[in-house]
N, C-alpha and C positions, 0 to 999 in steps of 0.2 A: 204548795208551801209559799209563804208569806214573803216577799223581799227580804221585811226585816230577820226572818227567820234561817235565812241564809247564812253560811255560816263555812268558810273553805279553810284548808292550811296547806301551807306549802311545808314541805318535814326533811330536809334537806339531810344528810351525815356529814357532820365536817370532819372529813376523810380524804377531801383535795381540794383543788376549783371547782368551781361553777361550772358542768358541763352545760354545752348549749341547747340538751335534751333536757335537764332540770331547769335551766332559763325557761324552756319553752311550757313548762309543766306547771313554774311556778305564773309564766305569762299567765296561761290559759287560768287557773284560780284565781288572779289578778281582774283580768278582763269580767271573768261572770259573778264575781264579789263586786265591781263597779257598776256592771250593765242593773244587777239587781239591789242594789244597796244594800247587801250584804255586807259580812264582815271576814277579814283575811287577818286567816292566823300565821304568823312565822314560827314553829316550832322547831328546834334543832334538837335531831337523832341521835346522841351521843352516848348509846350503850354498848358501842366496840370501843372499847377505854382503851385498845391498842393501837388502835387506827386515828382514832380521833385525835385532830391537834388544835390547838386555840389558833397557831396562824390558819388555818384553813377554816373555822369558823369566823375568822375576823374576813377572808378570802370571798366567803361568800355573802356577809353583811353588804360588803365595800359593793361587790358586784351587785347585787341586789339594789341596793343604793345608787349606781351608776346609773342602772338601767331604767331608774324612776319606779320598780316596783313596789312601793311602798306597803306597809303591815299597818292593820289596825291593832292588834295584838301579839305581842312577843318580844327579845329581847329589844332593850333600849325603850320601848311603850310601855312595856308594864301590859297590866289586864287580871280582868276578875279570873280566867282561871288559868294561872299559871302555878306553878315556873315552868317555861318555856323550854326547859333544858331537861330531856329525860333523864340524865344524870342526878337530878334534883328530887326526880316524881317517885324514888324507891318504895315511899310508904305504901302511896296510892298501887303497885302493884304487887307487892306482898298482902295488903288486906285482902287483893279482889282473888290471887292465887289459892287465900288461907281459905276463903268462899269456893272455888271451885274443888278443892278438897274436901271440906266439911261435906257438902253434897254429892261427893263421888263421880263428879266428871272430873275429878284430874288426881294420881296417885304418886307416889314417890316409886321415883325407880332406881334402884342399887347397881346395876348392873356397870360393870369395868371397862374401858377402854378395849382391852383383851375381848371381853365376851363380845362385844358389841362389834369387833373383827370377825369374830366366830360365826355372830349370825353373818353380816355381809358374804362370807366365804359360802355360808351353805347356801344364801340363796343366786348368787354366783353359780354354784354347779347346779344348782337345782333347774337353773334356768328362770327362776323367778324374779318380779322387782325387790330392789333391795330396798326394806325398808324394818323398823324394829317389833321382833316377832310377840310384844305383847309378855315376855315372861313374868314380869315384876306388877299384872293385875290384878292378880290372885292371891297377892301375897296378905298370910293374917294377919288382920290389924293390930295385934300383939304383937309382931314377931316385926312389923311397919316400924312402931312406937320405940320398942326395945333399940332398930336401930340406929333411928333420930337421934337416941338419946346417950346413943356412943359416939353420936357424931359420926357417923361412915361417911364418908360423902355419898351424895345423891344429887340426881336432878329432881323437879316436875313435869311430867306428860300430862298430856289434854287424853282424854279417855274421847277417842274418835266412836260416833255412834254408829250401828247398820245403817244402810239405806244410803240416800243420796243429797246432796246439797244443791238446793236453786237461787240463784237471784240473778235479778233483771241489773243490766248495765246498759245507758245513755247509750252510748256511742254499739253496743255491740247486741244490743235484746236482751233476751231470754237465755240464760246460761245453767246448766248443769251437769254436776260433777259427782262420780260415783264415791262413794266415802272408803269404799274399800282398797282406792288407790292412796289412799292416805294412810298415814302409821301414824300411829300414837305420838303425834309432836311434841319437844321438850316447849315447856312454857318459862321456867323457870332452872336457868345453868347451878351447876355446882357450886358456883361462887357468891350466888343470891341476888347474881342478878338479874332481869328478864330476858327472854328473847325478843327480837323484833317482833315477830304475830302478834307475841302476847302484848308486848307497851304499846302498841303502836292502838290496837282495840279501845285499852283502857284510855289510852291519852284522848283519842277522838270522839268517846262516847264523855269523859268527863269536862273535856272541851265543848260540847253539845257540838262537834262539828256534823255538818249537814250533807255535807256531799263531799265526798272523796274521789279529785279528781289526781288523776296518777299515770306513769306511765304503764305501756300494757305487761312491760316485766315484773310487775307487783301480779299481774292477772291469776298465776300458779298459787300465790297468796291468798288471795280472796276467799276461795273457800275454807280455808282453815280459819278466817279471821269471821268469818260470816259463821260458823259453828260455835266459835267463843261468845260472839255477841247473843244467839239464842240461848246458848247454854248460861249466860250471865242474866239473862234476861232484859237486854236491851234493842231496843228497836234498832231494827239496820238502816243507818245513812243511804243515801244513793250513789252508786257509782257511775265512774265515767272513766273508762282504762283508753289512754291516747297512743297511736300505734307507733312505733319507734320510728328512728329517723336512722337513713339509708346514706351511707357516702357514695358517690357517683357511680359506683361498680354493684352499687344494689345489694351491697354489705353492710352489716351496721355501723355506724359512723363511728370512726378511731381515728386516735392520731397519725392512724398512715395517711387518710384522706385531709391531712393540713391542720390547720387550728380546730380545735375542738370546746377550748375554755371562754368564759366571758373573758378575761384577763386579756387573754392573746389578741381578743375582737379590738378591744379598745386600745392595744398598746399598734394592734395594726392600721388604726385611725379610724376604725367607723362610728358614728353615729351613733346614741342610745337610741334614737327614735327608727332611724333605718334599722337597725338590728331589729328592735321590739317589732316593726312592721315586719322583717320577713320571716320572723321567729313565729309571728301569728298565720300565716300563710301556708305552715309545715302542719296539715294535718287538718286544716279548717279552711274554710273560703266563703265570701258573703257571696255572688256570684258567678262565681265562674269566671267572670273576666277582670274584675277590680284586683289592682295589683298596688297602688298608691293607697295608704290610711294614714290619718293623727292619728294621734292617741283617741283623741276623742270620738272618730269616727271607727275606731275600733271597738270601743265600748259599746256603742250607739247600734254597730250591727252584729256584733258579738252572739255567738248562742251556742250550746253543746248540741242542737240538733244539726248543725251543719256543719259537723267532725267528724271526719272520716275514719273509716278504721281501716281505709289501706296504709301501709308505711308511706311514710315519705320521704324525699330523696332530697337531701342537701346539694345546692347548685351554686356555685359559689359566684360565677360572673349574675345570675341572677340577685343575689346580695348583693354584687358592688352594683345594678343598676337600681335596686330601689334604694339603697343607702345613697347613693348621686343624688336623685330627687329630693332627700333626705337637708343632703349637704347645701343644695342651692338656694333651699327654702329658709335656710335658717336664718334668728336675726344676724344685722349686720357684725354687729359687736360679737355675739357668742361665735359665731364663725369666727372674726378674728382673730378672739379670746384661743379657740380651738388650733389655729392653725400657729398660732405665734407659740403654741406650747409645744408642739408638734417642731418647728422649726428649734428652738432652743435642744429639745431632748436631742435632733441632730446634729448638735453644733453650727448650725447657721446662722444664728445670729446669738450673742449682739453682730451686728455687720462688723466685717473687716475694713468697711470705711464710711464714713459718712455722709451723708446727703441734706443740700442745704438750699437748693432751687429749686424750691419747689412749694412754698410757705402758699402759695393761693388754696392748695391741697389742705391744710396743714386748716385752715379756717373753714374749709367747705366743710371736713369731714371728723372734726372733732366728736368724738362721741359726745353725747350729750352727760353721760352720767360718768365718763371718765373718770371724772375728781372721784371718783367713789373707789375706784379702784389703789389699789395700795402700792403695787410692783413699777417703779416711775420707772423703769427701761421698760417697761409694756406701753405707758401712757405716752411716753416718747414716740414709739415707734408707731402704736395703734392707728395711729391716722394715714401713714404710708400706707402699710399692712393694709387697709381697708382699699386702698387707692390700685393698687396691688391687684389685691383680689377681683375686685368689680370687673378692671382691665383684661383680667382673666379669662373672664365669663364661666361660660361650658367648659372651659380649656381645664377649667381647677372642678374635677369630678369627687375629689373627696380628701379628706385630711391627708391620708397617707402618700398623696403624689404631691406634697406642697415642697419637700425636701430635693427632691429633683425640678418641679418644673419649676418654683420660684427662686433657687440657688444662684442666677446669675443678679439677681437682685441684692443678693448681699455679700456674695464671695466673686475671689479672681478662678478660686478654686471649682468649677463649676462642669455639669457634661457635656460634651464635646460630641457632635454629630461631622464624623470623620468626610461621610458622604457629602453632607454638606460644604464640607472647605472645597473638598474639590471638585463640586460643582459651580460653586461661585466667588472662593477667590483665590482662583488658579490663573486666571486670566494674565496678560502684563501689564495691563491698562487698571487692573482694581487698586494697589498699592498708590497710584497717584490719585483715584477718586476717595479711597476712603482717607486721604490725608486732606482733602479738598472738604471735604464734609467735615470731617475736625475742624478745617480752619473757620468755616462758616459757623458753626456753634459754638466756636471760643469768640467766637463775637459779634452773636446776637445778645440787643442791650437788656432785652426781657425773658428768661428761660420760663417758656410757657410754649405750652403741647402745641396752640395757634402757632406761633413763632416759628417753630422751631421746622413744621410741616412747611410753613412759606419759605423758611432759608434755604429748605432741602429741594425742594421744587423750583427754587431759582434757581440755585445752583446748576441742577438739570438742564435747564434752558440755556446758562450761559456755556454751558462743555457742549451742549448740540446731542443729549445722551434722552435717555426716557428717564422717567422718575425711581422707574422699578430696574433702572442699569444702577441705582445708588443702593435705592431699599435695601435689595436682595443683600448684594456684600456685606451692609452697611447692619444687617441684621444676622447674619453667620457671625460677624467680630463681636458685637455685643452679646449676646445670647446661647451661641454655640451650636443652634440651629437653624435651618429655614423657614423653622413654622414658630410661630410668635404672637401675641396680641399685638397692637396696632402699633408699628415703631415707633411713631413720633411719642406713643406715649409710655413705650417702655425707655425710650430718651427721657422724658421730663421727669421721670420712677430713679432712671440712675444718677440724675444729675449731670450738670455740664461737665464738673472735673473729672469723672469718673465713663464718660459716654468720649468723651475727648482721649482720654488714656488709653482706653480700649482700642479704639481705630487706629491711634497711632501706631499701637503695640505691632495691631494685626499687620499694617502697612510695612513696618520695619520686617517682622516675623516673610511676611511675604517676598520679599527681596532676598532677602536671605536665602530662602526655598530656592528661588529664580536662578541668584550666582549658584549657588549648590549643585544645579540642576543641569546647569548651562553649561 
C-alpha cells in the first residue's frame, strides 16, 4: 500500500481522561500516519449517550493537543468524510443495518429482558458458554413484519455463519477463531442506536481507513467485526492489536499503580516530548538499546514490525529519566516559560520580595522575543528565572522539583534540611562568621558573582579560616541546605538586601539556640 494510501484513526470514548494506554495507541497511529505520509483520523466514539460527556471529549482534545498529537481529519479540521462524531453518523448505520437485513445476515430479535435471563440460567446449569440461543432466526417473515409494525421493541443480531474466522494481524500473525464461540451479536440496540462492532465497521470502512491500529483488548472484537466487513462486502483494513501495558506488579495498569491520565502527567510537570518518548518505548523499540528520541527521530525509526506483543510494564523512575533528558534539552525560554508556570500554580512567586543587583543578568539574558509575550510579571522575572535555571544545571531534573528546589529564591518560607543546621551551624564560632560575611556584602561597591566570591575569600584570609569554614554555614542560612549550585552565584540570584537578611537572621537565630542551650 501506497504512503498516500494510508489512512489511521485514533477513535477515543469521551467517557473520561486520556488514559496513558489511549495516549500510547493514539501515539503509535500518529507516528506510522508521519513515518508514512499518511493521514490521521480523530474520530470520537460517542454512542454510550450515558457515559459520554462534552467535558471529557473537550479532556481529551486538550490532551491530544498538549502532547502535540495532532489530526489530519476530525473534530476542529473538518474532512471529506465526516462527522467525526458517531453521534452524528445515525444514517450511515441504519442504511448499512437495513442492507444486512434485506440479505439475511442480520434478523430482528424480540426476545425480553426476562427470556434472555432464561437462556443465561440454562446455559449456567447446562455447563455451557453463555451466549443467545439463536431463537428469534426462524421466525416468519410475516409474523417479523406484523411485529415491527406494532412497534414491540427489538434489537438487530448479526446472523454469525458455521465455520471459522481468519485474519492476519501486524504485530501478532496469522489468527483464527471458531465462529461457533460466537452468538448471534446485537448490531443495532432497542433504541436505534448502533453497537460499537457495528459503527465502529461502518465508520472505518466509510472513512477508507487503512489500518486499524488498537489496543489488544479490542482483539476479542475483531473477529466479529471482520465477519460484518465480509458479510457487507468490504475489504478488510490491516490490523495491528498493541499489547497492554502492565503497572509494576505485572497487573494491568490502574489507578492503584499512581497516575494513569495524560491530565495527571502534565499537572505533575512532565514534558510532552518526554512523555511522547517514553509512551513510544511501551511496546516498540528501534534497537534494543536507544532510549533518548525527538519527535523526529521517532518518526524516522518508527515501524509496526518492531512492536512487540509482549505486555509492557510501566516504570515510572525510567519516565522521570527520559523526561530529565527531555527537560534539559529544551529551548531556554519554553523551559522558563514551563517552570515559571509551574512555580505560580505553587504560589511561589510573584516573589515575596524583590531583587535589584543583579541588572548585568537582566541585559545578558533578555529573551530575544520577550516583547512578544503578554504576562509583564513573566517578562519581568524571565530573565532571573532563566539565570536561575542555568545555575541549576543537572540540579533542576524536570518541571515538577522547581517548587522545592528553587523556593529559597523567592520565598522566606522555604525547606529546611534539619541535618543540615546541625552539621554546620551549631558551632559557636558560625554566628560571628555568618555576620562577618553579611558585613562584607553590604559593602561590596559592585554586587556581581566576581565580586562577591573575592569578598568571601578575603574575608577567609583575614579570620585565618579556609573558604569552605564560610561557604558551608553561609549556604545552610541562605538555602536551607548543604547542597546548592555555586553560592556566590546563588548570592548574586538573591540579591544583597535579601542574602544579607538571611545571615543575619541565622546569626541572631543561632545565639539564641547557644543561650537556650547553655
Amino acid at each position: 500500500m501506497s504512503g498516500s494510501a494510508v489512512r489511521v484513526r485514533f477513535a477515543p470514548s469521551p467517557t473520561g481522561s486520556l488514559h496513558i494506554g489511549s495516549a500510547r495507541t493514539a501515539l503509535f497511529n500518529w507516528l506510522y500516519a508521519r513515518k508514512t505520509g499518511g493521514t490521521m483520523v480523530l474520530r470520537i466514539e460517542d454512542t454510550d449517550a450515558e457515559r459520554s460527556t462534552a467535558e471529557s471529549y473537550e479532556a481529551i482534545i486538550e490532551a491530544l493537543l498538549w502532547l502535540g498529537l495532532d489530526w489530519d481529519e476530525g473534530p476542529i479540521k473538518g474532512g471529506a468524510y465526516g462527522p467525526y462524531l458517531q453521534s452524528a453518523r445515525s444514517v450511515l448505520y441504519h442504511n448499512e443495518v437495513e442492507r444486512l437485513l434485506a440479505s439475511g445476515q442480520a434478523y430482528h430479535c424480540f426476545c425480553t429482558p426476562d427470556e434472555l435471563e432464561e437462556v443465561r440460567k440454562e446455559a449456567l446449569a447446562a455447563g455451557k458458554p453463555i451466549k443467545y440461543d439463536g431463537r428469534c432466526r426462524l421466525l416468519p417473515a410475516e409474523e417479523v413484519a406484523a411485529r415491527v409494525l406494532k412497534k414491540i421493541p427489538h434489537v438487530v443480531r448479526f446472523r454469525v455463519p458455521p465455520g471459522s474466522t481468519r485474519f492476519r494481524d501486524i504485530v501478532r500473525g496469522e489468527l483464527e477463531f471458531a465462529n461457533e464461540e460466537l452468538d448471534d451479536f446485537v448490531i443495532r440496540k432497542s433504541d436505534g442506536r448502533p453497537t460499537y462492532n457495528f459503527a465502529v465497521v461502518v465508520d472505518d470502512v466509510k472513512m477508507k481507513i487503512s489500518h486499524v491500529i488498537r489496543g489488544d483488548d479490542h482483539l476479542p472484537n475483531t473477529p466479529k467485526q471482520v465477519l460484518m466487513y465480509r458479510a457487507m462486502g468490504y475489504a478488510l483494513p490491516k490490523f495491528a492489536h498493541l499489547s497492554m501495558i502492565l503497572g509494576s506488579d505485572r497487573t494491568r495498569l490502574s489507578k492503584r499503580h499512581g497516575a494513569t491520565s495524560i491530565q495527571e502527567y502534565r499537572r505533575l510537570g512532565y514534558t510532552p516530548d518526554g512523555l511522547v518518548n517514553y509512551l513510544a518505548l511501551l511496546g516498540w523499540s528501534a534497537d534494543d538499546k536507544t532510549e533518548f528520541f525527538t519527535r523526529s527521530a521517532l518518526i524516522e525509526k518508527f515501524s509496526l514490525k518492531r512492536v512487540t506483543k509482549n505486555p509492557a510494564a510501566f516504570d515510572v523512575e525510567k519516565l522521570d529519566h527520559i523526561n530529565s533528558m527531555h527537560f534539559v534539552r529544551l529551548p531556554p525560554l519554553e523551559k522558563v516559560s514551563l517552570v515559571y508556570d509551574r512555580l505560580v500554580s505553587e504560589h511561589i512567586v510573584p516573589p515575596d520580595f524583590g531583587v535589584d543587583e543583579w541588572s548585568e543578568c537582566r541585559a545578558v539574558q533578555e529573551p530575544a522575543d520577550a516583547g512578544k509575550l503578554s504576562d509583564e510579571s513573566f517578562r519581568a522575572e524571565a530573565p532571573r528565572l532563566g539565570v536561575i535555571i542555568n545555575v541549576m544545571g543537572q540540579r533542576l531534573r524536570n518541571v515538577a522539583e522547581a517548587a522545592t528546589r528553587l523556593a529559597y529564591f523567592y520565598k522566606d518560607d522555604y525547606p529546611r534540611n534539619p541535618d543540615a543546621y546541625g552539621k554546620h551551624l551549631s558551632g559557636p564560632e558560625v554566628p560571628d562568621r555568618l555576620d562577618a560575611v553579611a558585613e562584607a556584602l553590604a559593602t561590596i561597591e559592585t554586587f556581581k558573582r566576581t565580586e562577591i566570591e573575592s569578598a568571601v575569600r578575603a574575608l577567609a584570609d583575614r579570620l585565618g579560616v579556609s573558604a569552605g569554614d564560610l561557604i558551608h554555614p553561609c549556604r545552610v542560612a541562605l538555602t536551607g541546605d548543604e547542597v546548592s549550585p555555586d553560592l556566590f552565584a546563588v548570592i548574586h540570584l538573591l540579591g544583597r538586601r535579601k542574602s544579607v537578611e538571611r545571615l543575619r537572621k541565622a546569626a541572631a537565630e543561632r545565639r539564641v539556640d547557644a543561650r537556650a542551650s547553655g
